[in-house]
C-alpha positions as CSV (number, residue, x, y, z in Angstrom):
1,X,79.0,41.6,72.4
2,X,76.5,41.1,69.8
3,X,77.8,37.7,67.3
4,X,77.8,38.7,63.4
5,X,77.0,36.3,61.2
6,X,79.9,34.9,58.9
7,X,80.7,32.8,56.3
8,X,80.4,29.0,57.1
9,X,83.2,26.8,57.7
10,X,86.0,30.2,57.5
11,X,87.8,30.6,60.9
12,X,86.2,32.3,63.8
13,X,89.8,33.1,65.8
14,X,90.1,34.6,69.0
15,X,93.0,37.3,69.4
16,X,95.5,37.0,72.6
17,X,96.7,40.2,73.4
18,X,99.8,41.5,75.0
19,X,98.2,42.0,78.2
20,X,96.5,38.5,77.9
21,X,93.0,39.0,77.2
22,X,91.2,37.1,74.5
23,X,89.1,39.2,71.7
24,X,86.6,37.5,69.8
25,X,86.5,37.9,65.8
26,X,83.4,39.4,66.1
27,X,84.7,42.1,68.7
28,X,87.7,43.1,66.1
29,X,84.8,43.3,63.4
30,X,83.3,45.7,65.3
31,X,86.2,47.4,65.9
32,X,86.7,47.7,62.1
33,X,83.2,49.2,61.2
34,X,83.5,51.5,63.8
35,X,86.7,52.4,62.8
36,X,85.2,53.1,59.1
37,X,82.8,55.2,60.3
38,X,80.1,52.7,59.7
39,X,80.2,52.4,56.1
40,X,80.3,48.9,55.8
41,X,77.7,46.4,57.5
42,X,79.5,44.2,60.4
43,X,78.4,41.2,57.8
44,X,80.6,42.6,54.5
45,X,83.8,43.4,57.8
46,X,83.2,40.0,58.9
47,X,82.6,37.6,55.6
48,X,85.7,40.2,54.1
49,X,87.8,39.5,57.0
50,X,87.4,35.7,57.3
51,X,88.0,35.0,53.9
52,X,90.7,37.4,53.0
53,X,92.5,35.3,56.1
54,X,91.7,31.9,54.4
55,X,93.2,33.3,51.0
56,X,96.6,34.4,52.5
57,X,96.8,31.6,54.9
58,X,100.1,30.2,53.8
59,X,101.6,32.9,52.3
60,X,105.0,34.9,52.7
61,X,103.5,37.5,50.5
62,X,100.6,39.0,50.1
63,X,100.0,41.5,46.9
64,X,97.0,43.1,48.8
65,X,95.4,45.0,45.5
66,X,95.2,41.1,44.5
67,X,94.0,40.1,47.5
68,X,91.0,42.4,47.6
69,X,90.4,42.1,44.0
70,X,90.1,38.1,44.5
71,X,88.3,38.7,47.8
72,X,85.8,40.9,46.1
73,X,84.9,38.0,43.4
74,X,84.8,35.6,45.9
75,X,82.3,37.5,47.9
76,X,79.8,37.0,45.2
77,X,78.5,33.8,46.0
78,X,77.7,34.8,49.3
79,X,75.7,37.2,47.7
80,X,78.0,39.7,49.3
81,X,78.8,42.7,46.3
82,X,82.0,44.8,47.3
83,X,84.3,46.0,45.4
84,X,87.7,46.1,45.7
85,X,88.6,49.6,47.1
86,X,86.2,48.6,49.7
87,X,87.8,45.3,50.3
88,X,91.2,47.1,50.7
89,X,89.6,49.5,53.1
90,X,88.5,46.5,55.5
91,X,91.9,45.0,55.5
92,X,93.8,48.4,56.0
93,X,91.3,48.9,59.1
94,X,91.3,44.8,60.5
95,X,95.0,45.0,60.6
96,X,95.2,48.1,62.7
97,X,92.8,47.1,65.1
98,X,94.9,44.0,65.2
99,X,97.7,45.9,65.8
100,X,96.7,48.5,68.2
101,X,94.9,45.5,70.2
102,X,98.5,44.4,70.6
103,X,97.7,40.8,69.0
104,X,100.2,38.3,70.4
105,X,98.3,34.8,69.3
106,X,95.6,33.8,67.2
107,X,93.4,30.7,68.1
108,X,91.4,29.5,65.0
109,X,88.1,28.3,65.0
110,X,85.7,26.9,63.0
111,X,82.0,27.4,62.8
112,X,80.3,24.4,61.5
113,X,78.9,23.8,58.1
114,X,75.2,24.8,58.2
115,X,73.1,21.6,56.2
């Protein structure tokens, strides 16, 4: 599996599954631009996906046009432009392939802070 590039110092988890196999984020990014017929780059999926996960971490609820709407400004500085419907779409696809994966445990990671 090729690795996508992300967004430094955001989590790189690995997925457990129900039949205990481990998933890499990158694989579940993939999973997500194929799943959206390839009309977002694996970049946008991932840098989307890793922050919209740092935002909510902590959370009991999660008001998702928010969410994307605060994702999509955040983007900018990573000289990632999306806009919010597209930020919603990413999230609607990430958490079905986490579903239909059968996610049972998340291990976070971190990629370290490029100099």
């Amino acid at each position: 599996m090729r690795r996508y590039q992300g967004i430094d110092g955001l989590s790189e988890p690995t997925f457990r599954t129900g039949d205990d196999q481990w998933v890499s984020l990158d694989t579940v990014v993939w999973r997500v631009v194929r799943a959206l017929g390839g009309g977002v780059s694996p970049l946008v999926a991932k840098c989307t996906i890793q922050l919209s996960r740092h935002a909510v971490s902590g959370l009991e609820h999660v008001d998702i046009g928010r969410l994307a709407r605060d994702v999509s400004m955040a983007l900018r500085p990573e000289r990632i432009v999306v806009t919010p419907p597209v930020v919603h779409a990413i999230l609607l696809a990430y958490v079905t392939e986490v579903q239909d994966l059968g996610v049972v445990q998340v291990a976070e990671g971190y990629e370290p802070l490029r100099a």
